[in-house]
N, C-alpha and C positions, 0 to 999 in steps of 0.2 A: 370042673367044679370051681377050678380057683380064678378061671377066667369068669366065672358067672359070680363070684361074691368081690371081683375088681369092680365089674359093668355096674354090679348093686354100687357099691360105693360112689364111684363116678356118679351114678346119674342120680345118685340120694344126694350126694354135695350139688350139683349143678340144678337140679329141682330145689331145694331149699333155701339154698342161697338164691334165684330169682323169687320165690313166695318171698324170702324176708327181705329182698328190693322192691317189689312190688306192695307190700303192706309194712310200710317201715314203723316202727314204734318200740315201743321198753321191750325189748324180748332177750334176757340175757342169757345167751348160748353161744357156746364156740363152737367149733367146728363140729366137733362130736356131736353134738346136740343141731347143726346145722344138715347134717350127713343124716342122724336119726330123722328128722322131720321129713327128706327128701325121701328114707325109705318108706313111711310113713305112709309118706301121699301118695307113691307110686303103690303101695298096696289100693289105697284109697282108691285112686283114678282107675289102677286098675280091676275094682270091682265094677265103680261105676261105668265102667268100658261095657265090660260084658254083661253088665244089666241093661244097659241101655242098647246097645249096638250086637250085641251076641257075637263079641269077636275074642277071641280067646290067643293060649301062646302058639299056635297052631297054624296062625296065620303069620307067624316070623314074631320070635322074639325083641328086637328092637325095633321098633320105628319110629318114626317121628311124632305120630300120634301120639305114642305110649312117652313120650317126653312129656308132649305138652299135657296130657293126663295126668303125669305124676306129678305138674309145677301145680295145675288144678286139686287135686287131691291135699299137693300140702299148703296147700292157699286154707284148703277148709279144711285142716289138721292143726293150722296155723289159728285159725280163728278161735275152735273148740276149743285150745293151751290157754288163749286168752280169756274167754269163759268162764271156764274152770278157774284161771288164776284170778279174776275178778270177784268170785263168789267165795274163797278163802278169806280172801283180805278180809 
C-alpha cells in the first residue's frame, strides 16, 4: 500500500509538471497542487483508457501508456482549472 501511494505521487508530480510545461500560463500552484493535478489526470486518462480501449489495471498497473494517459488527463484537468477560473473572475 505504501509503495502504491509513492507510485501515485511520483507519476501525479511527473504528469503535472509536463501538462504545466506543455500549456504554460498563470497557473499559481506549487508542488502540492502540481502533484494534485497529475493525480487528477491519471484518474482522468485513466477513465478515458478504459472507455475507450477497455483496458483496465489487470493488464499491469504501470505502463507507459498509463503515463502518457495521466500527462493527457491533466492537460484536460489543466484546461477545465482554467475555465472555471476564468468564469469567477
Amino acid at each position: 500500500m505504501l509503495m502504491f501511494i509513492i507510485m501515485l505521487i511520483i507519476v501525479g508530480l511527473i504528469a503535472g509538471f509536463i501538462a504545466r510545461a506543455i500549456m504554460p500560463g498563470p497557473d499559481p500552484m506549487g508542488v502540492v497542487g502540481t502533484i494534485v493535478l497529475g493525480i487528477v489526470g491519471s484518474l482522468i486518462g485513466g477513465f478515458l483508457g478504459y472507455v475507450l480501449f477497455g483496458k483496465d489495471v489487470s493488464s499491469g498497473a504501470f505502463q507507459t501508456s498509463g503515463l502518457i494517459g495521466s500527462i493527457i488527463g491533466a492537460i484536460i484537468a489543466l484546461l477545465i482549472l482554467r475555465l472555471m477560473r476564468r468564469e469567477r473572475v
